[in-house]
C-alpha positions in Angstrom: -142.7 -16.1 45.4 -142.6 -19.9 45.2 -140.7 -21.9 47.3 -138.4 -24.8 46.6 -138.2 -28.2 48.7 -135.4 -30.5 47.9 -135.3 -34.1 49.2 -132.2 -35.9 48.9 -132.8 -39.7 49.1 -129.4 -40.5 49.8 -128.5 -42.8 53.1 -125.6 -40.6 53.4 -123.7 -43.4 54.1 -120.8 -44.5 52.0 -121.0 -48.1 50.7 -118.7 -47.2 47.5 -116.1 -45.7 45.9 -117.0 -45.1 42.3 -113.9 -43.9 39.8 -115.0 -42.4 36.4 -113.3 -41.6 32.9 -114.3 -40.1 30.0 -111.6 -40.0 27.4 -110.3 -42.1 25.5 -106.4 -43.0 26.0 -105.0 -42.8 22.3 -100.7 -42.5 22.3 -99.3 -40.4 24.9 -102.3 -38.9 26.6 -103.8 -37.7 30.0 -106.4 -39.6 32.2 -108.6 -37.6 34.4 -110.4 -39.7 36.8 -112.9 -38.5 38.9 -113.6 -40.7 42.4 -116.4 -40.4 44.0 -118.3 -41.7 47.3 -121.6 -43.1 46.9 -124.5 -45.1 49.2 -125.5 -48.3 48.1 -127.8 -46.9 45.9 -125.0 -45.2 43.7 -126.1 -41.7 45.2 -123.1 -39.4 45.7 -122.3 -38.8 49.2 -120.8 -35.2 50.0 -120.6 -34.9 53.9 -117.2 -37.9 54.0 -113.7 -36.7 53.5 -112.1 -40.1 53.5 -108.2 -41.0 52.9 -107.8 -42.8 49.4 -104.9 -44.1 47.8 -104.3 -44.2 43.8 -102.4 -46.7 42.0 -101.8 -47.9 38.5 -100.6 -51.0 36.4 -100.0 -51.7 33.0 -98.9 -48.6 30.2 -100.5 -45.7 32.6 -98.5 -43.7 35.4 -99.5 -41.8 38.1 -99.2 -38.3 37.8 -101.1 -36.4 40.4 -104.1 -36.3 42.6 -106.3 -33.3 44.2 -109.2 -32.4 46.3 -111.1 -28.8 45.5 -110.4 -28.0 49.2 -109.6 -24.2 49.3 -106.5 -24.1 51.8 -105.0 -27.4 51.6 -101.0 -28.8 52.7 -101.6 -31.8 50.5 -98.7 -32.9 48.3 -100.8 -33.3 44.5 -97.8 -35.3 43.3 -98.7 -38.0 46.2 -101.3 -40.7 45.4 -102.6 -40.6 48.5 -105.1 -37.9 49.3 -108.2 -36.8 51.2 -111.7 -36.6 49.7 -113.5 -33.3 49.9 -116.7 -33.0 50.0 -116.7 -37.2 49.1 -114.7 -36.5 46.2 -111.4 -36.0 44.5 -109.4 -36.3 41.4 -106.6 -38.1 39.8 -104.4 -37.8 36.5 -102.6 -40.9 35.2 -100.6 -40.7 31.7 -99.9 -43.1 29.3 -96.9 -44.6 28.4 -97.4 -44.2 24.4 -97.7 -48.3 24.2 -100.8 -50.8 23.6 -102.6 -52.5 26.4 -105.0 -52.5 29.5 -104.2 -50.4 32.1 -105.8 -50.7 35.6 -106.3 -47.8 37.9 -106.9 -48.5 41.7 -108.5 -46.5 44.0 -108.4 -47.6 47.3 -110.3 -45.7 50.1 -110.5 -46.3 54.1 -114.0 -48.6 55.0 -114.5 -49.5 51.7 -114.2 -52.1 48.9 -111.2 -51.0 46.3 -112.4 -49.8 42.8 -111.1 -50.0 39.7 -110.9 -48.5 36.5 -109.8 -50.5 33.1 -108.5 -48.2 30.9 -107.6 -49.7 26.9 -104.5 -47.9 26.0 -104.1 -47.7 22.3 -100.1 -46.5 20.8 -96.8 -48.2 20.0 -97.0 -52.0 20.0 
């Protein structure tokens, strides 16, 4: 039977904090954004469990934010929560108006990220 050899190539140290969408934000809709730790080579790092804190500006608000961390006491309707595993999850809606919107994901060691989000609805 073969066997298999992985090698990861990942410093396995965090330099980032990457946050990712993809879905458009058309009227009254949901944002999933997915934040995730990376090395300075934009490889994910898994072995972190960091604090971050969510924010958002312009026609978006916060709704909740969670970790796939089987027994948790986190409060998902908090914007600030612990990675698992480097990674972790937030929902923002829309207002139903036209604009930008900024999400901010701020995390413990690291430089902030952020996410620009066109928001297309009422004018």
């Amino acid at each position: 039977m073969p066997q298999f050899v992985y090698d990861y190539f990942c410093e396995m140290k965090p330099a980032f904090i990457r946050v990712e969408n993809r879905q458009e934000a058309e009227g009254d809709a949901l944002i999933y954004v997915q934040a995730q730790l990376t090395d300075k080579n934009g490889n994910a790092v898994f072995d972190e469990d960091r604090t971050v804190t969510f924010s958002a500006a312009g026609p978006l608000h916060f709704i909740s934010a969670g970790n796939t961390a089987i027994q948790t006491t986190a409060n998902y309707a908090q914007p600030v929560q612990r990675l698992y595993e480097g990674h972790v999850m937030a929902v923002f809606r829309t207002t139903g108006k036209s604009g930008t919107g900024h999400i901010h994901c701020l995390c413990e060691g690291l430089e902030p990220a952020e996410l620009v989000v066109r928001c297309t609805g009422e004018e």
